[in-house]
N, C-alpha and C positions, 0 to 999 in steps of 0.2 A: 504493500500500500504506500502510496506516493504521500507527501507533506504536501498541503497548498501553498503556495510562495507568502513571502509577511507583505503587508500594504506598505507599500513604499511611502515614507517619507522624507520631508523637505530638510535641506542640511539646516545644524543648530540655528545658524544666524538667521536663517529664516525663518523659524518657527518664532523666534524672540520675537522677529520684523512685525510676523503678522500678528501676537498678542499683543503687541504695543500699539500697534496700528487701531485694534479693534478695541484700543482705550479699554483694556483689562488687565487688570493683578495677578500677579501669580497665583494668589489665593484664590480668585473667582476661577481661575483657568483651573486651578487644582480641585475645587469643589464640581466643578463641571464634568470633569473625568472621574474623578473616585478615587484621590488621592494628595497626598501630603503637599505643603508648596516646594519645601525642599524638593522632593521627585521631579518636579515641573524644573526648580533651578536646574538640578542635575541634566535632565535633558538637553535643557535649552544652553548648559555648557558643552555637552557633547561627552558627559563623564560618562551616562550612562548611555540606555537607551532601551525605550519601553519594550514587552514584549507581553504576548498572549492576548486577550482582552483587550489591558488596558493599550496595544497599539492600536487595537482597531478603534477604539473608541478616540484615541487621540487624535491616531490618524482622518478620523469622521470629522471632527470638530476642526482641525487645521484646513479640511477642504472648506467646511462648511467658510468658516473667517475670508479666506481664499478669495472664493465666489463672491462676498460680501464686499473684500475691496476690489475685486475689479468693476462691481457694480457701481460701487462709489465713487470710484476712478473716474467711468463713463458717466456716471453723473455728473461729477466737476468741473468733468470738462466739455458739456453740452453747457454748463452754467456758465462757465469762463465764454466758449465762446456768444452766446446770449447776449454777457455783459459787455465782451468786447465791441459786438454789434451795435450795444447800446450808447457805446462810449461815440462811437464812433458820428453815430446818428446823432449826438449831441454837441460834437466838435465840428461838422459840418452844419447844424443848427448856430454855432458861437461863432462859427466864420461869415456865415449870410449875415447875422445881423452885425457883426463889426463892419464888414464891406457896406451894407447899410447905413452906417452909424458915421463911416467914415465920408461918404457919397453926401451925407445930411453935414458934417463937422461938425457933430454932437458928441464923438469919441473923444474920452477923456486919456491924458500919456498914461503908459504903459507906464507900472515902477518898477526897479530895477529887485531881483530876487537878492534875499542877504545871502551871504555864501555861507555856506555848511562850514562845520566844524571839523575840525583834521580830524579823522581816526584813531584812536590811543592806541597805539603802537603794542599787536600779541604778543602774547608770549613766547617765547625758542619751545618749540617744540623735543623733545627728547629723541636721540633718534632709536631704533628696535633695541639695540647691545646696549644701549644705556636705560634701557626701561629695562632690561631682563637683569640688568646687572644691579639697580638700585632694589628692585622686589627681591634678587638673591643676597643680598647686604641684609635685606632688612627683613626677611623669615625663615634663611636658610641656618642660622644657630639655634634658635628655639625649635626647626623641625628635628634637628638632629637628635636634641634629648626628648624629644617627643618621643620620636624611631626606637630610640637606646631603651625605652618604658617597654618598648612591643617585642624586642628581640633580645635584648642583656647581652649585647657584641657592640663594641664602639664601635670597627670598623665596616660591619654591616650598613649598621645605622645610616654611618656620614655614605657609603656606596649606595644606599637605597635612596638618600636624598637628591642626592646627584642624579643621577637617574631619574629622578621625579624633573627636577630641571631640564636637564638633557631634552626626555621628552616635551615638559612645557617648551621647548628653544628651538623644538622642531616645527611644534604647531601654533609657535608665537603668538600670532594674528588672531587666532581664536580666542588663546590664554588673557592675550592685550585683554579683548575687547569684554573678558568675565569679568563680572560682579564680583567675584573671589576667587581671583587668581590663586592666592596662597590653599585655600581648599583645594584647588583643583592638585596644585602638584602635591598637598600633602594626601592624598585618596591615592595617587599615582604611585609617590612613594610605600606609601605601607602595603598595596596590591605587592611590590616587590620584594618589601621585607619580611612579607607574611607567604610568600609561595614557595609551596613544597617542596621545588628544585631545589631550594639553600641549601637543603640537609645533603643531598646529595656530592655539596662540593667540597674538596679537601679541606681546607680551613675550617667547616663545620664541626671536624674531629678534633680541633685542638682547643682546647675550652679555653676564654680569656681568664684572668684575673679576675675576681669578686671584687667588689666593693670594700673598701677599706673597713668602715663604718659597723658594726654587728646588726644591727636595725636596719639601714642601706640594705646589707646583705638576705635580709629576711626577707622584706617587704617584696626585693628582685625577683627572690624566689617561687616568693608566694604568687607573683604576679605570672612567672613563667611556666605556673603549674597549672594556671586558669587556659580554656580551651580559648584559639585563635579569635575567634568572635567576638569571645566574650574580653577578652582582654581587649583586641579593638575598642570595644565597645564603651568600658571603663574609660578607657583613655582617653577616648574621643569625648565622654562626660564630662567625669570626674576631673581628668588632665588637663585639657584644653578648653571644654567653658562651656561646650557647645551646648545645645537647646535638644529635647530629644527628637522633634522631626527633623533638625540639621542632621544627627546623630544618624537616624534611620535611613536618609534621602544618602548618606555618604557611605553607610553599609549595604547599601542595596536593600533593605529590609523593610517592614511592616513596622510602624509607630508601635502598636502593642507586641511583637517579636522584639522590638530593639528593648524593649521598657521589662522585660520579661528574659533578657539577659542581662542586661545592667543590675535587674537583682539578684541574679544566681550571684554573679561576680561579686557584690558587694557582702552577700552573705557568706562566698570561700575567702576572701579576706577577712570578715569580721572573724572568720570563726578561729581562724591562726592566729590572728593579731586584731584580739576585744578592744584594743585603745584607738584602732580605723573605724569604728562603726559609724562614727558621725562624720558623715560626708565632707562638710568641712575641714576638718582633720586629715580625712583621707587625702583632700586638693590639695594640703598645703604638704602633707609629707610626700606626695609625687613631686610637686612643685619641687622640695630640697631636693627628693633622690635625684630629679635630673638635672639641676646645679651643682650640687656637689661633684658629679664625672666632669674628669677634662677631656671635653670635647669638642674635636676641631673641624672647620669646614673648609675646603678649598675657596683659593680663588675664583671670582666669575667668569674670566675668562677663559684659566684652566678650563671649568666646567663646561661653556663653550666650546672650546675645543675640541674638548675629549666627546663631547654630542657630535660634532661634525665631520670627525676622524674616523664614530663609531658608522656614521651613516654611509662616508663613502668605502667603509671597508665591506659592511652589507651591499651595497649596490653594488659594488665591482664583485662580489659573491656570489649575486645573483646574476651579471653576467656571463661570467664565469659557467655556472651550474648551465644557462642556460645554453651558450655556445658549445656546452660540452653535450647536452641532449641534441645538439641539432645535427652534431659530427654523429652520434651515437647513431642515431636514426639515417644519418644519409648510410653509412657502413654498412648498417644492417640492412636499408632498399638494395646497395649496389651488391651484396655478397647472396643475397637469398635468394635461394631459385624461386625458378621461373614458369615451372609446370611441376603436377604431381606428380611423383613417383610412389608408388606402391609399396610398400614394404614387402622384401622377402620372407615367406614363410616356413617356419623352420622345417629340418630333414625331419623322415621317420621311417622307421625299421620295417621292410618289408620280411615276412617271415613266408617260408612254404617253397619259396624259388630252387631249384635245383643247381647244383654249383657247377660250374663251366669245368667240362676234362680237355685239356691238351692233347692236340692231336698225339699219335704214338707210333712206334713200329710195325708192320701190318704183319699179320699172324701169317702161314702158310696156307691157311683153309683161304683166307681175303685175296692169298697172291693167285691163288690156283685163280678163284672166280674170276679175278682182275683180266687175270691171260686167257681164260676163258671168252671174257666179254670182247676182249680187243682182236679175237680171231674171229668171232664170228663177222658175218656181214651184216652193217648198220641199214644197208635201203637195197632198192631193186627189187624185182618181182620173185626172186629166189626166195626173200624170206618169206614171203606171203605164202610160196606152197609146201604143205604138210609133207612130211617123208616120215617111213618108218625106219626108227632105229632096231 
């Protein structure tokens, strides 16, 4: 059984385009579908992307918006040109009666228009490396110990943040134009420092250094004992500040699934360490734990780089791969026959045959008949008549 294709929809920027257009909030747009406004943010960043249901229902509403302003489009511009028409009819109405006016010398002088005022001078716009570079100055240390909460590896952490840049540096122009930028690459980031491959890589076998501190050291523990999710999930609360539809719309999850992990996790902390029970308490001793680690982040450039070095090594990769499939394929047209041949079918044992004798010496009784037969006469009417022996 085949899958039906998903209903296509319009890239992030245009889905913003047409909610702002049809002069609505995220909020109305999210109660319209059947869902959080976070979710809506997330889309309309291009973090996530709806599925099941709720795209076809998204997808309904986007056409519907759609339809609406090209409607409105064609209306404004049957009204522009209306008005134009109407301008127009009124400035050849203002011209007859001045030619009028002037023919009579009832026209009063024309005054002179005051001149505008100079422009105040914009502002220098930032160019792309310099916006990627000030948003990396100014949330790329606080993501790191964020990271360091989810994983307890320093160098994971600052490799996962990077990474999270990297990518926002690929697809700038989007990241620019987000609402929260910094969400977008730290959801990037933690995708990376929470996927399963880690374990897989050599450096995952060599445990780092604990935490100096006996408490530090607990609370690490205690945190890397809580399942992926749920640690997210704390973090993203507890840690960072956020609100719980922020919290759900960035875990991919359900308002009541994220509100219904954030308490498992607060109760496998409480229950190790009774002095975190009040939330409170709990933000400010994540707060220490991830100030007290020294932890560093590259330069923006570096990080720069190392995103543009990473992309043409993939793309020359995949030329690569693919030049080599197309040799592969031409070798295999020019080598491969050309018509079927049959397979041969294997031997098999005839039984019953009589075995071949070699001719041999001819006995006396063969020699007499031989000399026998070579005397008599082979044709002629002799042999045909009978004689008595």
């Amino acid at each position: 059984m085949t899958r039906s294709p998903a209903t296509p929809l319009p890239p992030p920027k245009a889905r913003r385009r047409l909610r702002e257009t049809a002069a609505l909030t995220q909020t109305q747009l999210a109660d319209r579908v059947g869902v959080t406004p976070g979710t809506v943010r997330a889309w309309e960043s291009g973090r996530t992307t709806p599925r099941g249901r709720k795209r076809e229902a998204y997808a309904k509403l986007l056409k519907t918006l759609a339809e609406e302003e090209t409607a409105r489009q064609a209306r404004q511009e049957q009204e522009k040109q209306e008005e134009q028409a109407k301008r127009n009819q009124e400035r050849e109405q203002k011209q007859a009666q001045a030619q009028k006016q002037d023919q009579e010398g009832l026209r009063e002088p024309e005054l002179k228009p005051e001149p505008e005022p100079e422009p105040k001078p914009e502002p220098v716009a930032l160019t792309p490396a310099q916006a990627f570079d000030a948003l990396y100055a100014f949330s790329a240390p606080a993501l790191v110990r964020q990271t360091f909460l989810l994983t307890g590896r320093r160098e994971q952490a600052r490799e996962s943040v990077e990474r999270g840049f990297q990518a926002a540096w690929e697809r700038w122009p989007e990241v620019a134009r987000d609402r929260d930028p910094v969400g977008w690459v730290r959801a990037t980031a933690y995708e990376y420092a929470l996927s399963p491959w880690q374990r897989l890589r050599p450096r995952h076998r060599h445990p780092e250094p604990p935490p100096a501190d006996p408490g530090d050291r607990t609370l690490l523990n205690t945190l890397l004992r809580l399942p992926p999710r749920h640690r997210r999930t704390l973090v993203l609360y507890d840690g960072v500040g956020l609100d719980l539809p922020e919290t759900a719309a960035e875990t991919e999850a359900s308002t009541p699934a994220t509100a219904n992990r954030l308490l498992r996790a607060r109760e496998a902390v409480a229950g190790r360490l009774p002095a975190l029970a009040d939330p409170q308490v709990l933000h400010r001793r994540l707060a220490e734990l991830a100030s007290n680690e020294r932890l560093r982040a590259a330069e923006p450039p570096t990080v720069r780089r190392g995103g543009e070095r990473r992309a043409r090594f993939w793309t020359r990769a995949a030329i690569a791969f693919t030049v080599a499939l197309i040799g592969t394929t031409a070798l295999t047209v020019r080598t491969a026959p050309t018509h079927y041949e049959p397979p041969v079918s294997p031997g098999q044992a005839v039984r019953g045959v009589p075995q071949r004798v070699a001719p041999g010496a001819l006995s006396d009784e063969e020699l007499e008949l031989r000399q026998k037969l070579r005397d008599q006469l082979q044709d002629g009417p002799e042999r045909l008549s009978p004689r008595l022996e």
